[in-house]
N, C-alpha and C positions, 0 to 999 in steps of 0.2 A: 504494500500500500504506500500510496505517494506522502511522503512526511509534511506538513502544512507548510515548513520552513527551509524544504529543502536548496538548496543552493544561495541560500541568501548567507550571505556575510555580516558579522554584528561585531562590531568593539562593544566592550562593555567595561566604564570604570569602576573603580575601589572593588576587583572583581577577585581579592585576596581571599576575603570571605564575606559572613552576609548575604546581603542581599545581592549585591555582586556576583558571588559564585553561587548560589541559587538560579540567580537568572541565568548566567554563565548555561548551567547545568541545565536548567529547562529549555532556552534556546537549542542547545546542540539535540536532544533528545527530540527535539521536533524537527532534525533536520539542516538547522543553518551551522556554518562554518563559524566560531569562536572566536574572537581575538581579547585575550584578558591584560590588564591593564591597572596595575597596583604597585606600592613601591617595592611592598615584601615579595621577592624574588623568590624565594625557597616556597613561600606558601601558594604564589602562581602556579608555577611548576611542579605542585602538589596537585592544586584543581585540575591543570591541564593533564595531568597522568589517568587521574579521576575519569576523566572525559574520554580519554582516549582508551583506555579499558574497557566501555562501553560501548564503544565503536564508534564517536563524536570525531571532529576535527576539530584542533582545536591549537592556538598557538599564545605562547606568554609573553610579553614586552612589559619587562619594567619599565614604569613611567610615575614620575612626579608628578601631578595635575598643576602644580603650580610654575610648573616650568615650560613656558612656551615652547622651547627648543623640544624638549621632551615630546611632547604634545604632538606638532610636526613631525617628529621623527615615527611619533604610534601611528600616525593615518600613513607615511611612505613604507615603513615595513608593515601593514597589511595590504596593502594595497601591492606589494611589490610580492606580497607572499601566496593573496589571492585573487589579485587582478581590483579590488574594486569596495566598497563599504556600500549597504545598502541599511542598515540597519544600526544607528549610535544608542546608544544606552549611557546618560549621564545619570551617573548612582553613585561617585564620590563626594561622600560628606564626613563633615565632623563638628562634633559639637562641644562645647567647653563646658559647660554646667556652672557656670560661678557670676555672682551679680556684674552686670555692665560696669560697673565704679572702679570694678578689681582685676579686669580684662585688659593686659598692657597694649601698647599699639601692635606692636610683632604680630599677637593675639590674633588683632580685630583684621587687618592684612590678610594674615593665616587664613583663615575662614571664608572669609569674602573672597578671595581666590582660590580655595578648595569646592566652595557650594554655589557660587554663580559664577564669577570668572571664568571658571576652567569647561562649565559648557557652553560659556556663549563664544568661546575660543574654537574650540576641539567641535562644536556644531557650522562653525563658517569656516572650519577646515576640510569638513567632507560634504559641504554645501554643493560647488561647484560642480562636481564628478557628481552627485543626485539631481541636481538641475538638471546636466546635460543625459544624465538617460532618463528624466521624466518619471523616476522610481526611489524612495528612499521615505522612512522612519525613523523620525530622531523621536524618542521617549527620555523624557527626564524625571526622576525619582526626587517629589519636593515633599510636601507632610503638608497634612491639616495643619501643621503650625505654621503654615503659608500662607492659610485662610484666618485663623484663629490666633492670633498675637499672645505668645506668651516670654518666652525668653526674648530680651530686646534685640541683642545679635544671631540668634540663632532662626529666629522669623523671619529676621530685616531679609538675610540673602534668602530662603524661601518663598518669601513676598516675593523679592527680587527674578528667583527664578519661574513662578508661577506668571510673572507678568510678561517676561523677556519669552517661555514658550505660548504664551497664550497670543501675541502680539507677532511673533514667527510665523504662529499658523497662519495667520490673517493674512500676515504679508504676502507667503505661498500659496495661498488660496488659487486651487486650479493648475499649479507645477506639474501636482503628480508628488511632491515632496508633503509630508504632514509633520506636525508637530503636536505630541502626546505627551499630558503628565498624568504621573501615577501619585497619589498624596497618600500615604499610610499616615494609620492613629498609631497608635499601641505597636509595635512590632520587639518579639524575640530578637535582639541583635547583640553587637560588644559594645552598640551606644548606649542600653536601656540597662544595659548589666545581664541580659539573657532573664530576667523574670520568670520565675515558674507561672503558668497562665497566661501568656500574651502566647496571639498567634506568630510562627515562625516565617521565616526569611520566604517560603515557599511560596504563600499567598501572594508575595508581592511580584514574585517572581512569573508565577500564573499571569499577572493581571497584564506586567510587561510583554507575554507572549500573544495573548490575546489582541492589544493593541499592536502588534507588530502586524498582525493578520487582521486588522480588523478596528483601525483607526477612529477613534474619537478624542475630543479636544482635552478632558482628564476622567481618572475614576477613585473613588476612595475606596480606598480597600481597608477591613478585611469586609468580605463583602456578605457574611452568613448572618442568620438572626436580627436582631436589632442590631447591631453593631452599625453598619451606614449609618442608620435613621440620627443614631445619638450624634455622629461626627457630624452630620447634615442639619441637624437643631441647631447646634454648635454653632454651624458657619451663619446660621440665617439669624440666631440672636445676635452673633459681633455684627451685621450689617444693620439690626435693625434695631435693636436693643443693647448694645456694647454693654449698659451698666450691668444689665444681669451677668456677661461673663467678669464685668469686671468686681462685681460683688464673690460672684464665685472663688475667684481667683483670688483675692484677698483674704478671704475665709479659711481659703486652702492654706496660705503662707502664712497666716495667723495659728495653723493648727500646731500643736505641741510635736518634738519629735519624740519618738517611738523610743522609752530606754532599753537597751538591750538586756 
C-alpha cells in the first residue's frame, strides 16, 4: 500500500528528542524521507538509527538554530543528499521558566532566536525551491501560550510565531506553498519535566503529519475528550474577557507551594 508520505522530504528541528523525534518518527513511518536537525549529535544519530531499523530514511545534521550559517548549510546538505525539501517542521524551542526581571539579555536573544528567529530564517530558506515546484508544507510547532499570554518571554516569541505563520499563509495564498501551526497545551516533554498524566510527544507528532497531508491554517492539540474545548475557552476569554484569565492566573501565583 502506497505510504501517504511517501517521497516527500521533511527537515525537522530540535529533532534530538521530543516532539522532534516523535515527529521525526511518524513522518518516516508514513513514508517521507527524514532530515533531523538538533545540536546533540550523538542523540540525532541515535533517532536516525531508530528510523532506519525500521526501514525509514532518514539523515542527521547537527545544526545550531541560532546560527545562520548552520541553518544554510541544513537546507544545502538535504537538498544535496535528496534533491529537494518539500516539507519544514519548525519544533525548536526553549523555555526559561524564571520571572522576566531575572532573564539576562544573552537570555532574552537566546530564545527569540531559538523560537521565532530560526523559522522565519530556515522557512525563507526552503521558500524559493517550494515556490518554484508549486509544492511545499512549512508546519510550525507554537502552544496555546501563543494565544493565551502567560510567561512574558516565552508567549512574546509564540505570539510572534503564530502571527509570522498565520500572515505567511496569506501571503502564499494560491502558491501551492501553505503554512501550518500546531499549538499544544499540556504536553509530556524535557520542557514540562515529563509529568506523569500529560499527553506524550506523539499526539503532536500525529497532528504535524496530518497537516503535512492535509493542510489547515492551525490545530490545538491534544485533541480527545474535552481537552480542545478547555484550550478553546481559554483562547476566547483572553480575547474577550482577558480579566477572567487574568484573575485566574493571579490566583494560580498566589497559590502556596506544595512542601515536600
Amino acid at each position: 500500500m502506497q505510504q501517504p508520505l511517501a517521497g516527500e522530504v521533511a527537515i525537522i528541528t530540535g529533532a534530538s528528542s521530543g516532539i522532534g523525534a516523535a515527529t521525526a518518527r511518524e513522518l518516516a513511518q508514513q513514508g517521507a524521507r527524514v532530515v533531523l536537525a538538533a545540536r546533540r549529535e550523538d542523540e540525532l544519530q541515535a533517532r536516525v538509527l531508530e528510523i532506519k531499523n525500521q526501514g525509514g530514511e532518514a539523515l542527521a545534521v547537527p545544526t545550531d538554530v541560532t546560527n545562520p550559517d548552520d541553518l544554510a548549510r541544513l537546507v544545502e546538505q538535504t537538498i544535496a543528499a535528496f534533491g529537494r525539501v518539500d516539507i519544514l517542521v519548525n519544533n525548536a524551542g526553549i523555555g526559561l521558566g524564571k520571572p522576566f526581571a531575572k532573564v539576562s539579555s544573552v537570555e532574552i536573544r537566546r530564545i527569540v532566536d531559538v523560537n521565532l528567529l530560526s523559522a522565519m530564517l530556515l522557512s525563507q530558506a526552503v521558500l524559493p525551491g517550494m515556490l518554484e515546484r508549486r509544492h511545499g508544507r512549512i508546519i510550525s510547532v507554537a502552544s496555546v501560550s501563543g494565544s493565551i499570554a502567560t510567561d512574558a518571554l516565552y508567549s512574546s516569541t509564540k505570539f510572534g510565531l503564530r502571527g509570522f505563520g498565520l500572515g505567511l499563509n496569506r501571503e502564499l495564498w494560491g502558491s501551492g506553498v501553505t503554512v501550518s501551526l500546531v499549538s499544544p497545551g499540556f504536553i509530556r516533554t524535557d520542557m514540562t519535566g515529563n509529568r506523569a498524566g500529560l499527553p506524550g510527544p506523539d499526539v503532536v507528532a500525529r497532528a504535524v503529519a496530518r497537516l503535512a497531508k492535509h493542510p489547515r491554517r492551525e490545530v490545538i492539540v491534544p485533541r480527545f475528550f474535552y481537552v480542545p474545548f478547555v484550550y478553546h475557552l481559554g483562547i476566547f476569554l483572553e480575547q474577550l474577557a482577558p480579566w477572567i484569565i487574568d484573575l485566574a492566573y493571579s490566583r494560580r501565583r498566589r497559590r502556596p507551594a506544595r512542601q515536600p
